[in-house]
C-alpha positions in Angstrom: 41.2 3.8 56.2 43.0 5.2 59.4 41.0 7.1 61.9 42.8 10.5 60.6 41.4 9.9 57.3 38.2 8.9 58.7 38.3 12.2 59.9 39.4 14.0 57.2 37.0 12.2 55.5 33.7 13.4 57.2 35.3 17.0 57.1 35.6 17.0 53.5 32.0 15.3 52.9 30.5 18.2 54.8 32.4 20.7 53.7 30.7 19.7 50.1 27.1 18.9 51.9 27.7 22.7 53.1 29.1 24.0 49.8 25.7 22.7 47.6 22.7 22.9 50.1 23.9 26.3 52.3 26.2 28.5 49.2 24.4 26.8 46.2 28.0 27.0 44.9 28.7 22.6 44.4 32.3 22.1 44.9 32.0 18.1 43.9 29.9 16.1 41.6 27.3 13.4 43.6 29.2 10.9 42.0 32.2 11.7 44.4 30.0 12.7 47.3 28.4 9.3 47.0 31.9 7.9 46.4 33.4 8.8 49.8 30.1 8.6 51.4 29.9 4.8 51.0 33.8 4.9 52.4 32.8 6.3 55.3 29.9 4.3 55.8 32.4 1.0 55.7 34.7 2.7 58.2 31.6 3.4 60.6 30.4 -0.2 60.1 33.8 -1.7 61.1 34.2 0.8 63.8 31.0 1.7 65.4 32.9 2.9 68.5 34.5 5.7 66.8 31.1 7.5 64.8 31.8 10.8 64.8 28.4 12.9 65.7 29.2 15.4 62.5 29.4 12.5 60.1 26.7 13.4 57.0 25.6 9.2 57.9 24.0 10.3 61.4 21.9 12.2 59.5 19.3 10.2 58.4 17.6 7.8 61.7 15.7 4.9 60.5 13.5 4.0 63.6 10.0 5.6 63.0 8.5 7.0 65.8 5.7 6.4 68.1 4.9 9.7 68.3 6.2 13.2 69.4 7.0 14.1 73.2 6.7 17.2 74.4 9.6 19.5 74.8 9.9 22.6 76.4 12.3 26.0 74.9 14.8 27.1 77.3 13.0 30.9 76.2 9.9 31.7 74.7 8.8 31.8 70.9 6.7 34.7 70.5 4.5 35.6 67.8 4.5 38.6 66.1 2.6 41.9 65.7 1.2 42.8 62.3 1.0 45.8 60.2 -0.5 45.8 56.7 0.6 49.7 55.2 2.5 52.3 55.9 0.4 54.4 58.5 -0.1 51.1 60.5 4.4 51.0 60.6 4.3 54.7 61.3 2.5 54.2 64.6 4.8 51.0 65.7 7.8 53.3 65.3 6.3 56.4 67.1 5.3 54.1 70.1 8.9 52.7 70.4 10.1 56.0 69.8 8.8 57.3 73.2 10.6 55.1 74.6 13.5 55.4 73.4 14.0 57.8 70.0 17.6 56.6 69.2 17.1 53.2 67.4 17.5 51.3 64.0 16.3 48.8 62.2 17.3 45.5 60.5 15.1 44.2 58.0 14.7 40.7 56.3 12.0 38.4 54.1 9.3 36.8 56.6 9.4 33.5 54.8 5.6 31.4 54.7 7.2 28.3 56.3 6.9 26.2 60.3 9.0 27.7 63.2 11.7 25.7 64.3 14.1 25.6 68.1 17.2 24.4 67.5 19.6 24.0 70.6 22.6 23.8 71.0 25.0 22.7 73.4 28.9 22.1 73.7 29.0 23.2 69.9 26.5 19.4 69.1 22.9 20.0 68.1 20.7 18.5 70.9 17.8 19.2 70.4 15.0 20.5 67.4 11.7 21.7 68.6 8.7 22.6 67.0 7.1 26.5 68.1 3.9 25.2 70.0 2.8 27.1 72.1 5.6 29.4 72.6 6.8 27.7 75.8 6.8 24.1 74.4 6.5 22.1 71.3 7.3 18.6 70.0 10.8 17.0 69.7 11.3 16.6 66.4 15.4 16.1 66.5 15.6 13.2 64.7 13.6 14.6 61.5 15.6 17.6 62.1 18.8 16.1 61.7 17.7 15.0 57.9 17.8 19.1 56.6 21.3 19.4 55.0 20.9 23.3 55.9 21.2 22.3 59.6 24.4 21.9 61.0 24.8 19.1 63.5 28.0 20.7 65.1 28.6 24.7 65.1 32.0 26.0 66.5 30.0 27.7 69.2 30.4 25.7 72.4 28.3 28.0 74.9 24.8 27.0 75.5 22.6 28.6 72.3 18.7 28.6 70.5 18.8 29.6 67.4 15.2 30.1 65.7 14.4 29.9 62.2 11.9 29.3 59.3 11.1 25.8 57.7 10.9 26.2 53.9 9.3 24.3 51.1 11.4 26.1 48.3 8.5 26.6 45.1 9.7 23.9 42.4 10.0 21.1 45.9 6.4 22.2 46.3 5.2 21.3 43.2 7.3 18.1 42.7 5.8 17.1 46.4 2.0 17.8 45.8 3.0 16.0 42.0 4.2 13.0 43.8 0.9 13.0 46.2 -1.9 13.3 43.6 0.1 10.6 41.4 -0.2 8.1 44.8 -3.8 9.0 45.2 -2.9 11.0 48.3 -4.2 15.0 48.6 -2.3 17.4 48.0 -0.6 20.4 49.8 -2.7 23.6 50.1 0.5 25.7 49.9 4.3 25.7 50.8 3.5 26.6 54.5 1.4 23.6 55.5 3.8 21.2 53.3 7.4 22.2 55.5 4.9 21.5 58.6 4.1 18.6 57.7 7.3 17.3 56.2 8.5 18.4 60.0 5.9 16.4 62.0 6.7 12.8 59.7 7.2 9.9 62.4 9.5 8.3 59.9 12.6 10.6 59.5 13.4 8.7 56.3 10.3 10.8 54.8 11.5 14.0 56.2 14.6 13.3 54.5 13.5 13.6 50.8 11.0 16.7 51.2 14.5 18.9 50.7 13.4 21.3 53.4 15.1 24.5 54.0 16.4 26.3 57.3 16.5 29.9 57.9 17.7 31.4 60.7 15.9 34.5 61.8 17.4 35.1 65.5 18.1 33.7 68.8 17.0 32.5 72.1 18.9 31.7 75.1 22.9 32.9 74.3 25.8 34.2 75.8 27.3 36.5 72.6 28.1 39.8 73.0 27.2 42.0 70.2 25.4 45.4 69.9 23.6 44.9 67.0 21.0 42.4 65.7 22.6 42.8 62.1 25.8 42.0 63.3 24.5 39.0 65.6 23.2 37.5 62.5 25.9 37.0 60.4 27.8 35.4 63.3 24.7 32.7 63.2 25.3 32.7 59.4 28.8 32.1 59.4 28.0 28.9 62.2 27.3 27.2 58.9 23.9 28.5 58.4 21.8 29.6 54.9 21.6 33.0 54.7 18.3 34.8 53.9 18.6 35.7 49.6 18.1 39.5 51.4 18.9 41.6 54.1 19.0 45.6 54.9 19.3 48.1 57.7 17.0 51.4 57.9 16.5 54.5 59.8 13.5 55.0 59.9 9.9 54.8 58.5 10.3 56.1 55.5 13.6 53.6 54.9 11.4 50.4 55.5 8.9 51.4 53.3 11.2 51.5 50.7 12.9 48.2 51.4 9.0 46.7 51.8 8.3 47.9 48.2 11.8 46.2 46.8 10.4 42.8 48.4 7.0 42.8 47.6 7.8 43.8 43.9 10.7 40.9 43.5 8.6 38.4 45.8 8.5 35.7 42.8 12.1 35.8 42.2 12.8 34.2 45.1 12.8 30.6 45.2 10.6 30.2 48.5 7.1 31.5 49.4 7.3 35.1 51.3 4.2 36.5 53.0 5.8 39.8 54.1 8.8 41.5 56.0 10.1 41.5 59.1 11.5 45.2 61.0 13.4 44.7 63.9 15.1 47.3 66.2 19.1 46.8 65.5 20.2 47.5 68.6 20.0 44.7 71.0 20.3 46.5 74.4 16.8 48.5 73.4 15.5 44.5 73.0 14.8 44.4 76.7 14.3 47.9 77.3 11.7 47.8 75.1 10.2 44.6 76.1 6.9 42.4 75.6 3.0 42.6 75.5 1.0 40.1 76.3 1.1 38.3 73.4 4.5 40.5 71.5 7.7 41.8 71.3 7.7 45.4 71.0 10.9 45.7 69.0 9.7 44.0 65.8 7.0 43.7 64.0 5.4 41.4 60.1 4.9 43.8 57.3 2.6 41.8 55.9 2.2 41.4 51.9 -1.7 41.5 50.7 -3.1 38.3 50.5 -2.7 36.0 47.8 -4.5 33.2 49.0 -8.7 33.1 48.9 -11.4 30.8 49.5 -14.0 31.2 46.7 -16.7 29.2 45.4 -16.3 27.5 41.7 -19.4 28.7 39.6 -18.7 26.8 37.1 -15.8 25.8 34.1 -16.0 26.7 31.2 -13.3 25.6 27.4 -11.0 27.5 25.7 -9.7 26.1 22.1 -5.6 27.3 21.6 -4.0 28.0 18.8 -2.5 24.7 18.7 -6.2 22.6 19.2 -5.9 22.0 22.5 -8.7 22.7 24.6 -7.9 24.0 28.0 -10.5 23.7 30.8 -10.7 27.2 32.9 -12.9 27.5 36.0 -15.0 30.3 36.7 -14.9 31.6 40.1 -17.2 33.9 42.7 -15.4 37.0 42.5 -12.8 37.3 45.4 -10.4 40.1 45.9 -6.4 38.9 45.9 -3.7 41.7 46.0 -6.0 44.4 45.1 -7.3 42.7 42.0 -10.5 40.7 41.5 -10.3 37.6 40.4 -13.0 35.6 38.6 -10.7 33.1 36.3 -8.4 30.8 37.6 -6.6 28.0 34.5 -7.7 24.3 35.9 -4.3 23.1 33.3 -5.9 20.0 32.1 -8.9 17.4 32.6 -6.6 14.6 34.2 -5.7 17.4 36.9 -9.4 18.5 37.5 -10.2 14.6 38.2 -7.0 14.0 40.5 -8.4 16.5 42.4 -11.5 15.8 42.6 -12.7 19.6 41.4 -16.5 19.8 41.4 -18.4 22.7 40.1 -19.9 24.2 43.5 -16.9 23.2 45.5 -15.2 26.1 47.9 -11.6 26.3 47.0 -8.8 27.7 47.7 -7.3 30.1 44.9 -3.7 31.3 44.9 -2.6 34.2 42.8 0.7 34.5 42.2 2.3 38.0 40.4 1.6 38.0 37.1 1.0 34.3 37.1 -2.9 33.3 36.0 -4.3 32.2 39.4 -5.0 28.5 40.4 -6.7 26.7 42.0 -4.4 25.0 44.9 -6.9 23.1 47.3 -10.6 21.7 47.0 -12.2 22.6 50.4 -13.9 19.0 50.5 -15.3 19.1 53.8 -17.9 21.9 52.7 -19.8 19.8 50.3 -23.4 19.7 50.7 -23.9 17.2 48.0 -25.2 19.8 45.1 -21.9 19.9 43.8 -22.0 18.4 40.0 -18.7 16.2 38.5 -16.8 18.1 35.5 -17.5 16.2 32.4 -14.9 15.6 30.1 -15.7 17.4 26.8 -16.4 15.6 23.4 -16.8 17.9 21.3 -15.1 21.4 20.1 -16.8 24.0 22.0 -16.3 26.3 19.0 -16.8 24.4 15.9 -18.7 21.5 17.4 -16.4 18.3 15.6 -15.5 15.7 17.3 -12.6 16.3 19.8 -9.2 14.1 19.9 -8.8 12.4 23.8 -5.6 11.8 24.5 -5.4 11.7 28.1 -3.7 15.1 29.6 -4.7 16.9 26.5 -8.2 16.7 24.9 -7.3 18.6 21.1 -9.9 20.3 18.4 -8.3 18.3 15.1 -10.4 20.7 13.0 -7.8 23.1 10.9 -10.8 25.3 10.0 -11.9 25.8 13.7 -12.3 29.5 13.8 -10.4 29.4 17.6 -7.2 27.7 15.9 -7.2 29.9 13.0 -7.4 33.5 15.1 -5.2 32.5 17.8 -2.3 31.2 15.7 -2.6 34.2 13.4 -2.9 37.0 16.2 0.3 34.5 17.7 1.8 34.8 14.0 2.0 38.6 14.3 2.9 39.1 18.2 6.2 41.3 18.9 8.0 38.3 20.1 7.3 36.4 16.7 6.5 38.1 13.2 5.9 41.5 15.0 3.1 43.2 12.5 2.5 46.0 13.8 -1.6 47.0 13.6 -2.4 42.8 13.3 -3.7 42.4 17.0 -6.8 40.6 18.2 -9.9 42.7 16.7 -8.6 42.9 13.2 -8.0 39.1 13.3 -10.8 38.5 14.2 -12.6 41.2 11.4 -10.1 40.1 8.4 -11.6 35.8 9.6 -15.1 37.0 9.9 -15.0 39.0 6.7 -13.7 35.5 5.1 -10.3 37.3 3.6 -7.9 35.4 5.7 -8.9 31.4 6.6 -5.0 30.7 7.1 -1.9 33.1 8.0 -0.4 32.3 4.2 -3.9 34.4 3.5 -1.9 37.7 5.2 0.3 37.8 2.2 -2.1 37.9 -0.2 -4.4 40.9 1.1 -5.2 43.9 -0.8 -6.1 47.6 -0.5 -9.4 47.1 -2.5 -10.7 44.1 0.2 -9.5 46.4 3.2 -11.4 49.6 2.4 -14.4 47.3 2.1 -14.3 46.7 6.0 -15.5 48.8 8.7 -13.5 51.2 10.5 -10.5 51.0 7.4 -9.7 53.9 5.9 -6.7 54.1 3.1 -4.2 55.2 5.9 -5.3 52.2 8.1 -5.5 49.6 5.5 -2.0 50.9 4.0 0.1 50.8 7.1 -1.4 47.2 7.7 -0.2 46.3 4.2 3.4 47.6 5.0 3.3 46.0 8.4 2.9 42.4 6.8 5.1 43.6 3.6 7.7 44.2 6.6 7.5 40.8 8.4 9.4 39.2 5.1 12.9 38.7 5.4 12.5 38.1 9.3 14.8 36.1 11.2 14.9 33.0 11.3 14.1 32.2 14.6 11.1 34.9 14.8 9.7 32.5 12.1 10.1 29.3 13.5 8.9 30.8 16.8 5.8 32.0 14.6 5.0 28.5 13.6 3.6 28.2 17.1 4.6 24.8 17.9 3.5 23.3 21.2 6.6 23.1 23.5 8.5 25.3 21.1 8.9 28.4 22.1 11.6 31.6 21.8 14.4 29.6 23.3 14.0 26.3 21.5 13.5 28.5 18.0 17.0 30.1 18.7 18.5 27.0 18.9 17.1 25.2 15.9 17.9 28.4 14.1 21.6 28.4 15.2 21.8 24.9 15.1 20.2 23.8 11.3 20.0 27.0 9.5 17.1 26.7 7.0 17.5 22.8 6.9 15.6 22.9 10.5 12.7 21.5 9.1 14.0 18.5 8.4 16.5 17.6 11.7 15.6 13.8 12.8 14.8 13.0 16.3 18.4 12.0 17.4 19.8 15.8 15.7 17.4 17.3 17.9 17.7 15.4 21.5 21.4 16.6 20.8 20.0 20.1 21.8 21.2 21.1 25.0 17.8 21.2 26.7 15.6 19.7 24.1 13.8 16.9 25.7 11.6 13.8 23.9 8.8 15.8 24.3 9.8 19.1 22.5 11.3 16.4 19.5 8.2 14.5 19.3 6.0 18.1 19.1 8.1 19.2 16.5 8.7 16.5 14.3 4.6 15.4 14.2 4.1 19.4 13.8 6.4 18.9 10.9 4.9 16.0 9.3 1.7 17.5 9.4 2.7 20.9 8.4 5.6 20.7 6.4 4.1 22.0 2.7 2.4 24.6 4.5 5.9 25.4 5.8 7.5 25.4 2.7 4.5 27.3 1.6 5.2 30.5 4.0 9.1 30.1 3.7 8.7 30.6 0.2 6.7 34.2 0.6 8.5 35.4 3.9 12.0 33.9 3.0 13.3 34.1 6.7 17.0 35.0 7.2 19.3 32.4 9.1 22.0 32.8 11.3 25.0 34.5 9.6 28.0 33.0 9.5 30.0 35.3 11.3 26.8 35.0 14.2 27.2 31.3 15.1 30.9 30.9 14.6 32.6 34.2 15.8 34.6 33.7 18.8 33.9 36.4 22.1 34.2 36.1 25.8 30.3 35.3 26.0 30.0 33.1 23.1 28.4 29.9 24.8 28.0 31.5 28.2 25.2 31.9 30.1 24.2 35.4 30.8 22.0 37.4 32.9 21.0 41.1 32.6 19.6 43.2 35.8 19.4 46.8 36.7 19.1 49.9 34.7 21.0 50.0 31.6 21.8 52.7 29.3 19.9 50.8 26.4 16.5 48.9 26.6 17.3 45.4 28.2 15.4 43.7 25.2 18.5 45.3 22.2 21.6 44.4 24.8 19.8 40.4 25.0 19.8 40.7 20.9 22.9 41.8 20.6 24.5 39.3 23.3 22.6 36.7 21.5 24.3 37.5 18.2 27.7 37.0 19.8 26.8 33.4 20.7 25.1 34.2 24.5 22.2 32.3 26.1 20.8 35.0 28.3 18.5 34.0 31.1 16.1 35.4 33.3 17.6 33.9 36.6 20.4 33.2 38.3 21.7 30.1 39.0 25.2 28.4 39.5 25.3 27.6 35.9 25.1 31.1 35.5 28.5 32.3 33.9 28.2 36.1 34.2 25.5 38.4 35.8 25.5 41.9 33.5 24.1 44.7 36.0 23.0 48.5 35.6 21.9 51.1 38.4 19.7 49.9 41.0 20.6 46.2 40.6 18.1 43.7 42.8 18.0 40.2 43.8 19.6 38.9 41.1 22.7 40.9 41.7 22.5 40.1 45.3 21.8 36.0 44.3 25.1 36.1 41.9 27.2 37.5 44.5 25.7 34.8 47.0 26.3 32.1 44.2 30.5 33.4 43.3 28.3 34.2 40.0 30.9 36.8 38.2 29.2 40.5 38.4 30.1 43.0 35.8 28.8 46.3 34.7 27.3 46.7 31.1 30.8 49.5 30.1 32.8 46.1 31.3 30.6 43.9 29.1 31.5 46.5 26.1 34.9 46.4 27.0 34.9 42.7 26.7 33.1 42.5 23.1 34.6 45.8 21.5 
């Protein structure tokens, strides 16, 4: 290799390091990153004289540290104010407003990460610097050089800081705090104190494979000329930089609060933790006109998002038997108030994950609730124990029916068919909208028809009558006929609705769809190597089903035989369309319900998702599209507008 195509080589490797960690848009497989990686490596080896400081190999040092000198920013990192509603916003922009009335705003996510200083100098990265004090922080360079979202040469030569966030992204999180508890170590409390102290690693090499995130959220010391804030930014961006997955200008009070509203309400689709938004004033002259408090600037301010996090005391934990045996351990909490609603549950997922913790009833914990999510339990608060706290005791026995439970490690499971908390939960599961749909079947009446002794199986559905209805309380002949016709309905269903029914663990709508599409009515009997086949079906999902089958299978056969579901047609699985195979996501306001355009996309062949990612082949949107519009176009995802999609299929 020349020193032109050395060159050209290190060019090219970071144009694809740029390419997959900044645009999430891969341009080369890893086997050819790692391919001309290792050629370049050589070159360097033979040629240590002629390193280039942009080559992707400086990246990663190997000479762990002592510890962390002190380094001082060339300007100061200030904190900032915070508001927590709308009257609290109102005042910040009345009190600028005297000032100066003729202002606007730039808005963007305040991401739950570590400040970071980056300077540069000559167009090289010099130096990385933790926040601190403000004034000065630690040198970190060398564990900043190891985040792929950091350039280590910009095409801006003046002197420069830019400032930015420190992310965990949510699924890195969880693999981390996985890793930790599986090497004994504690975990994480949340996302936050992880990228800190990924950051503050004397070994870089460890730094390296936490996959931490930059986000640039202004400067420091700079020479650039622009008016506004907005337009500053997407210089820095276009330096090479990840952009934030949203951004938006605003007038005035009013504007922000709507733009607030949008964030707080798609918080969980984005893929890093957000505690709230930040409003800036646009225009950069006002900056120092404006100027600083003691302690902030007084052209921007943290809308903050309520609080998800809580400390709380666990009370106690107590079983819950699902539909599938499996006992689930659920702790039971003080009652603490998170987002405006009170929380007193929180799932504890298994027994193996209560002891890797070390959860103790009476412990202080910390409890995270996440949207719609059921909150969990993220950090044992160790340090408070007074002693009085009591070990959780692995159950050995059904809480419910009292026989003797089956210990298989992760999952403890009830083996008893007759338990009454199998039987009620997998018939109320049986009849839920997204399997048989019965309309009238839900919880109470379950739990009535069991009681009552006229249904000790779903097969038992099938064979109710008028005469054993009207003998129950609160049935009149209306009640008890529209029930009948509800379950008379369910026969004939599709296929997939029944297999989906079944309520196989690991199984659910997706996985149906595909055995359906894939085996027809000879599902039942696909062998473990037909089923791995599956795009997406992992060894787990095949061994679930196939023991659920040899279990099961004349009780199966059983059900098909009254409900006779309805496969796939022909013309379903083998017509040919532009979406047939694709992957498809739907967002915005559509002129239909969303949940009859995914039917009828998933009749032409489509696997429509709920996010976007680069395997994404085509992002459908309606009015008042959001971040998954906004996350396609980031991503090159093709956008298209649901009259486009019907011009496509018709």
């Amino acid at each position: 290799m020349t020193y032109e195509e050395y060159k050209k080589n290190v060019e090219l490797l970071n144009k694809y390091a740029y390419h997959y960690y900044v645009l999430d848009d891969p341009i080369a497989t890893d086997e050819e990153y790692d391919r001309l990686y290792k050629q370049v490596e050589e070159y360097e080896k033979e040629h240590p004289d002629k390193i280039l400081k942009e080559s992707p190999t400086q990246r990663v040092g190997d000479r762990v540290a002592e510890g962390f000198e002190k380094a001082r920013h060339l300007s100061r990192m200030w904190s900032l104010e915070d508001v927590f509603n709308h009257q609290e916003l109102v005042e910040w922009i009345e009190r600028i407003k005297k000032i100066d009335s003729d202002i606007s705003f730039y808005c963007e996510p305040k991401f739950d990460g570590a400040s970071l200083n980056l300077i540069y100098e000559n167009g090289e990265l010099k130096m990385g610097i933790t926040r601190g004090d403000g004034v000065e922080g630690e040198n970190i360079t060398q564990n900043v050089k190891t985040i792929q979202t950091i350039p280590l040469v910009i095409k801006e030569t003046s002197l420069i800081e830019i400032r930015g966030e420190v992310v965990i992204e949510k699924e890195e999180f969880d693999r981390i705090n996985e890793e930790r508890l599986k090497n004994g170590e504690s975990p994480f409390a949340n996302p936050r104190n992880a990228a800190a102290g990924s950051l503050r690693q004397l070994d870089p090499r460890v730094t390296a494979k936490r996959n931490l995130v930059f986000l640039p959220y202004g400067v420091g010391v700079n020479s650039l000329d622009f008016e506004y804030l907005s337009d500053l930014m997407e210089y820095i961006y276009s330096l090479g930089f990840k952009k934030p997955p949203f951004r938006a200008k605003a007038k005035d009070a009013d504007a922000i609060e709507v733009i607030y509203q949008k964030m707080k309400e798609e918080r969980e689709s984005y893929p890093m933790m957000l505690d709230g938004m930040v409003a800036k004033v646009n225009e950069l002259q006002k900056h120092e006109e404006l100027g600083y408090t003691v302690k902030y600037p007084r052209f921007m301010i943290a809308y903050k998002f309520p609080a998800v996090e809580k400390v709380t005391r666990l009370k106690n934990v107590i079983l819950q038997v699902g539909r599938t045996g499996v006992v689930t351990p659920v702790a039971v909490l003080e009652p603490v108030e998170i987002e405006g609603a009170v929380v007193e549950r929180a799932t504890l997922h298994n027994f193996d994950e209560i002891e890797r913790k070390d959860i103790r009833i009476g412990d202080y914990v910390i409890v995270l609730r996440s949207g719609d999510v059921i909150p969990k339990i993220t950090k044992v608060l160790k340090e408070r124990r007074d002693g009085s706290e009591k070990v959780v005791e692995r159950p050995k026995s059904c809480p419910v029916c009292g026989s003797e439970l089956l210990d298989e490690g992760a999952l403890i499971k009830c083996q008893n068919l007759s338990c009454e908390a199998r039987v009620v939960n997998s018939i109320i599961y049986f009849a839920s909208k997204q399997c048989l749909n019965i309309d009238g079947l839900g919880e109470k009446i379950v739990e009535q028809l069991y009681k009552a002794g006229l249904v000790k199986s779903v097969l038992d559905l099938y064979s109710l009558t008028m005469e054993q209805l009207l003998r129950l309380e609160g049935f009149k002949e209306k009640k008890a006929r529209n029930l009948l016709e509800a379950i008379e309905a369910s026969k004939g269903s599709e296929l997939w609705r029944f297999i989906n029914a079944l309520g196989i663990e690991h199984i659910g709508e997706v996985a149906s769809k595909m055995l359906a599409q894939a085996f027809g009515l000879e599902y039942k009997n696909a062998n473990e190597e037909e089923l791995l086949a599956l795009e997406g079906f992992g060894e787990e999902m095949a061994k679930s089903f196939l023991e659920f089958m040899r279990v099961n299978k004349e009780t199966v056969l059983k059900l098909e035989a009254v409900i006779r579901p309805v496969p796939p047609t022909r013309e379903e699985t083998a017509a040919e369309n532009p979406f047939k195979g694709k992957r498809v996501v739907l967002t915005g306001t559509m002129s239909r319900p969303r949940d009859e355009i995914k039917e009828m996309l998933e009749k032409f062949g489509a696997k429509v998702s709920s996010s976007v990612s680069k395997k994404t082949d085509y992002v459908i949107h309606g009015e008042d599209a959001g971040s998954k519009y906004d996350k396609a176009v980031a991503l090159g995802v093709k956008t298209i507008t649901e009259e486009e999609m019907r011009e496509m299929l018709f």
